[in-house]
C-alpha positions in Angstrom: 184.3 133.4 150.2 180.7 134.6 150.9 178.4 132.0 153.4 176.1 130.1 151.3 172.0 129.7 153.0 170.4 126.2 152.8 166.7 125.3 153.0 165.2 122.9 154.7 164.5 120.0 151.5 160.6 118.4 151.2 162.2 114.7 151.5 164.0 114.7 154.1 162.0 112.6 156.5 162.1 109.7 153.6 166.3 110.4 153.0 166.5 110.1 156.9 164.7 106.5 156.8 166.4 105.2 154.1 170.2 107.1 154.4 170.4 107.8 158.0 174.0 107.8 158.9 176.9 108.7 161.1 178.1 111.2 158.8 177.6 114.3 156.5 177.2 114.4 153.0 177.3 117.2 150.2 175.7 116.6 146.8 175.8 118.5 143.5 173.7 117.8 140.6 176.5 117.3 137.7 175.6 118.3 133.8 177.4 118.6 130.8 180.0 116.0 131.9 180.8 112.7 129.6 182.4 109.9 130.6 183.1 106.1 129.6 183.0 105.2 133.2 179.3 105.1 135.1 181.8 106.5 138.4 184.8 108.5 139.1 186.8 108.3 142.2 188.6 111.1 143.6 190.7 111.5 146.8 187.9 113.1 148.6 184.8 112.3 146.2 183.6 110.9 143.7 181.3 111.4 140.5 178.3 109.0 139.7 176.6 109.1 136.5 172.5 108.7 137.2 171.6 106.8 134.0 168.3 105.2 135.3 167.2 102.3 137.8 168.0 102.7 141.3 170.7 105.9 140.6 167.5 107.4 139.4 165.7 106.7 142.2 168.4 107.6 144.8 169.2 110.4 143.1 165.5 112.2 142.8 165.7 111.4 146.6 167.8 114.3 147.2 167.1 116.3 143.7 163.8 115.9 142.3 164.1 117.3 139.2 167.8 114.9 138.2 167.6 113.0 134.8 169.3 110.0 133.5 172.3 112.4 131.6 172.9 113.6 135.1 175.5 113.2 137.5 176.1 113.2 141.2 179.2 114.9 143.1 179.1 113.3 146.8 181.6 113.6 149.3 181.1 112.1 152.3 182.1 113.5 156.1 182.8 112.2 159.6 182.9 115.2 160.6 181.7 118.8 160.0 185.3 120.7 158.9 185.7 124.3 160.5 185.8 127.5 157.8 187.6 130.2 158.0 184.3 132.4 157.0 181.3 132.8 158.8 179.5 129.6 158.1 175.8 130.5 159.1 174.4 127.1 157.4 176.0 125.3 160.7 177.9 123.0 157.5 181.7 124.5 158.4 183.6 124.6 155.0 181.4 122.2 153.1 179.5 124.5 150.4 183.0 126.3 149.9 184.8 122.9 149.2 181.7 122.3 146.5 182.3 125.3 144.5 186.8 124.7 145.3 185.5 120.7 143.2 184.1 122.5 140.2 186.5 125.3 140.5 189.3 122.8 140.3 187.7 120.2 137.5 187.1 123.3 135.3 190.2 124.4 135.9 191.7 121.1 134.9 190.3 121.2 131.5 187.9 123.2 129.4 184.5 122.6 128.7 180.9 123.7 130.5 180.9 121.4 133.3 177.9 122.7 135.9 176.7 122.0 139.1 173.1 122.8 138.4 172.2 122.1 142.8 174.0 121.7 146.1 172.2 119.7 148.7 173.9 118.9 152.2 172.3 115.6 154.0 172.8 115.6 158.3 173.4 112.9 160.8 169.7 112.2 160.9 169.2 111.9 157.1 167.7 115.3 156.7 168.4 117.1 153.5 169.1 120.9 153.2 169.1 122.1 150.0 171.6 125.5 148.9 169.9 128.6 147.2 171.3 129.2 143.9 174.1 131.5 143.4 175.5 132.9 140.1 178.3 129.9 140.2 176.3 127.2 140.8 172.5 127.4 139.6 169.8 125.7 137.9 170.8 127.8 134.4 172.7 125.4 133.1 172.5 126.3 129.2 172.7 123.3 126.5 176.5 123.1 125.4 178.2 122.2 122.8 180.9 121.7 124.1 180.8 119.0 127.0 183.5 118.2 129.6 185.0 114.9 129.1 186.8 112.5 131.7 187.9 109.5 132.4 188.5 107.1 135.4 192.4 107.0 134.4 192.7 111.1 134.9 191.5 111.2 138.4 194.6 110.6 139.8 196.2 113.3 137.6 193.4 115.5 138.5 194.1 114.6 142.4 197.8 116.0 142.4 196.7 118.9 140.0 194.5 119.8 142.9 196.9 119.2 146.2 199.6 121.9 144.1 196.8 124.3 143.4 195.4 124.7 146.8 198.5 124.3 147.8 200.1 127.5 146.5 200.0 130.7 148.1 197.8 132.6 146.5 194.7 130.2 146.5 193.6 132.1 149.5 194.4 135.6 148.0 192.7 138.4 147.5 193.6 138.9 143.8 193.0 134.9 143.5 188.9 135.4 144.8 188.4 137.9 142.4 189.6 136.2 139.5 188.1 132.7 140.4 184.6 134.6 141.1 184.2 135.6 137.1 185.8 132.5 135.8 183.1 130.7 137.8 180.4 133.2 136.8 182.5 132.8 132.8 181.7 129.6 132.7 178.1 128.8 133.7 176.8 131.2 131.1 176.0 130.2 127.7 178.3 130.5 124.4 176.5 130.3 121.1 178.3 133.2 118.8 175.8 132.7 116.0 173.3 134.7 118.6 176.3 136.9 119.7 175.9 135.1 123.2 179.6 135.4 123.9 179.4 137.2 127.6 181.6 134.8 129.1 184.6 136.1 127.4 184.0 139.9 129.4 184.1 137.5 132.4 187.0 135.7 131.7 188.9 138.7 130.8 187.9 140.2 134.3 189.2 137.3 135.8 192.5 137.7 133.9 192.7 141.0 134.5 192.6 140.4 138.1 195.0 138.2 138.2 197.9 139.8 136.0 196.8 143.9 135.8 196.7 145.9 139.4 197.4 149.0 137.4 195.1 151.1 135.3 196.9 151.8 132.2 198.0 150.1 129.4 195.5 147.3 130.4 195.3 145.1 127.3 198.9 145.8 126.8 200.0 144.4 129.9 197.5 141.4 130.4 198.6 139.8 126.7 202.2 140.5 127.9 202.5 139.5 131.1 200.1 136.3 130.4 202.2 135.5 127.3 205.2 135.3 129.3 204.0 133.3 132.6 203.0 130.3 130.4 206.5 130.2 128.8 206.6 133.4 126.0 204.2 131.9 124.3 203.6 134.9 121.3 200.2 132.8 120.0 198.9 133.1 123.8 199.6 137.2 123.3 197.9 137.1 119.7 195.1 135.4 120.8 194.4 137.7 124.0 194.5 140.5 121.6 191.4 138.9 119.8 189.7 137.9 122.3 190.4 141.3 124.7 189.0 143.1 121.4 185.7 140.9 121.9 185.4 142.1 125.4 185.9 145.7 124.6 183.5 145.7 121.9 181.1 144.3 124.3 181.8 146.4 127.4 181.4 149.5 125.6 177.4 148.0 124.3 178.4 147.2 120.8 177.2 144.3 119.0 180.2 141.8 117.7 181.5 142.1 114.4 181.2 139.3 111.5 184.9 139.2 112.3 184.6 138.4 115.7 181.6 136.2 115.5 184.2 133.6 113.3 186.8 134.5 115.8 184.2 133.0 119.1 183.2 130.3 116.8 186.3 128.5 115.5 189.1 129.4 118.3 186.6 129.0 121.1 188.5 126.0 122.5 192.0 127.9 122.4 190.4 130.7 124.7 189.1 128.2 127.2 192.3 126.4 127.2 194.0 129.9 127.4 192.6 131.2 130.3 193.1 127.7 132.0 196.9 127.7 131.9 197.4 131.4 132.7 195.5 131.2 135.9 197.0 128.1 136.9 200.5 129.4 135.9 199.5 132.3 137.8 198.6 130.5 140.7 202.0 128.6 141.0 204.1 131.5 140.8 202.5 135.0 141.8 203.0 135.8 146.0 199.8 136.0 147.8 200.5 139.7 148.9 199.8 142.6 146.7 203.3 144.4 146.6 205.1 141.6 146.0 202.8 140.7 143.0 203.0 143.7 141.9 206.3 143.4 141.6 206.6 140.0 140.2 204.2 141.4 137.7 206.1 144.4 136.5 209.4 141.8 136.5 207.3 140.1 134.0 207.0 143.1 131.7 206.7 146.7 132.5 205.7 149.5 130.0 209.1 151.1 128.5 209.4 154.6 128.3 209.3 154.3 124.4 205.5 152.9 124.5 204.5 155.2 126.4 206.0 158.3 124.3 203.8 156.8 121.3 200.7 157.1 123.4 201.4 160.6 124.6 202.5 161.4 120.4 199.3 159.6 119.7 197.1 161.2 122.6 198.8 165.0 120.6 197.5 164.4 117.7 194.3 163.6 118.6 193.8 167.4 120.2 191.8 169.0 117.9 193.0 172.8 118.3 196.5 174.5 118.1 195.6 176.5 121.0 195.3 173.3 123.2 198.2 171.8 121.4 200.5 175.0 122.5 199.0 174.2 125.6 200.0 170.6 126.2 203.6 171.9 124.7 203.7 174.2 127.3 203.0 172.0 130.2 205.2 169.7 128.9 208.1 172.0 128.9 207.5 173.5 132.2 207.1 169.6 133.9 210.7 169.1 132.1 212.1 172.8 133.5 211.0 171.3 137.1 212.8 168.2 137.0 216.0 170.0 135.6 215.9 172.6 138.6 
């Protein structure tokens, strides 16, 4: 994970009056999150809804610009932990165990939760504030589609997060590609009535990552293989299918169909949900290593010999000349008269 750069924040002589400490605390300005509760309690944090009053007050101390539908992440420190990443700010693993927080809630359940600012407060009250970054940034479009908890899930979301980071490939490579464009997936807007559907390229990147080291058959594979780590689900693999279509259609710069503009718009919650339980399946089962994923993955499903005869019957008839057609025939003959002799 990439070292984050703070800045030196405007009010930091006032938060050093007012909140010196013997600590070290990390703030995140919360949106799109709803709750009953005004504060949720986490093993190492908690939530705190601004509303108005004093949270207001306390609040635009360390982010200027918060509002009363705001929220606060703050975990508090005793000491500064170490990294295992360069960690230029002089903050150890803090910033990384920000983004792991909203990694994890959104990976709990769907909806677009944000951290809209990260802000970092020192022994002596001073307050650094984090330059924006594509997973955590002041472009927090309006949703739809808020991210709802309660105080009785916190708990649930606690051991959900000990078995996650607990798994072997948290820390892999495959696992900090994929986690990169979910992140990136979900902070960007979703409104398919103004074909404003990039997240799904994103997400499918992030799948991709996870299930697909090979470069064929890639659609094939990822509804497949995803289908079959969350329990051979055939809806899952359907619904991929859709959804990869969307991608493909946008990666190759054409607008979305009328088709697939009802598609984003009334299954957008099974996608979200989707790509939640396959990486978290993914997580708990996949090594950390490439080979041995590789081969995990191909255990999952492989391409037979018979799908891939189709493709080369398919690829044949799309030659547009007999005398490249007697070609391929050729080649194909000779490559069989080899592996005979």
């Amino acid at each position: 994970m990439a070292a984050r750069s703070f800045t030196l924040g405007k009010v930091a002589e006032s938060l050093g009056q007012r909140y010196a400490r013997a600590m070290v605390s990390a703030f995140a300005l919360v949106r799109n999150l709803e709750s009953r509760s005004s504060t949720l309690l986490f093993q190492d944090f908690e939530l705190w809804q601004i509303r108005g009053g004093r949270a207001l007050g306390e609040a635009r101390l360390i982010f200027p610009g918060a509002s009363v539908d705001d929220w606060v992440y703050q975990r508090d420190y005793t000491d500064i932990p170490a990294s295992d990443n360069p960690a230029p700010s002089g903050f150890g693993s803090i910033p990384n165990d920000v983004e792991d927080a909203l990694l994890l809630l959104r990976l709990f359940k769907a909806g677009d939760l944000a951290f809209a600012k990260v802000a970092l407060r020192d022994v002596d009250g001073k307050v650094y504030t984090q330059y924006p970054y594509r997973a955590i940034s002041e472009m927090v479009p309006f949703s739809s589609f808020p991210y709802s908890l309660e105080a009785g899930e916190c708990a649930e979301w606690n051991a959900f997060a000990h078995a996650l980071v607990s798994f072997p490939g948290w820390r892999s490579a495959w696992f900090v590609v994929a986690r990169r464009f979910f992140l990136y997936g979900g902070g960007k807007e979703f409104n398919p009535h103004f074909d404003d559907v990039d997240r799904i390229v994103d997400y499918m990147i992030a799948l991709e990552a996870t299930l697909v080291p090979e470069h064929d058959f890639v659609g094939r594979r990822l509804r497949e293989r995803a289908s079959r780590i969350i329990g051979n689900d055939e809806g899952i693999a359907a619904l991929l299918r859709d959804f990869y279509g969307v991608r493909s259609t946008i990666a190759h710069g054409s607008a979305i169909s009328d088709k697939q503009r009802r598609l984003t718009s009334t299954r957008r919650e099974e996608i979200e949900s989707a790509v939640r339980r396959i990486l978290t399946s993914a997580l708990s089962v996949l090594p950390e290593g490439d080979a041995e994923r590789c081969q995990a993955l191909a255990a999952l499903y492989d391409v037979s010999d018979e799908v891939r005869v189709n493709k080369i019957v398919e690829d044949f008839r799309a030659i547009r000349t007999a005398a490249n057609r007697a070609d391929a025939l050729r080649l194909l003959s000779e490559e069989e008269d080899l592996k005979e002799d």
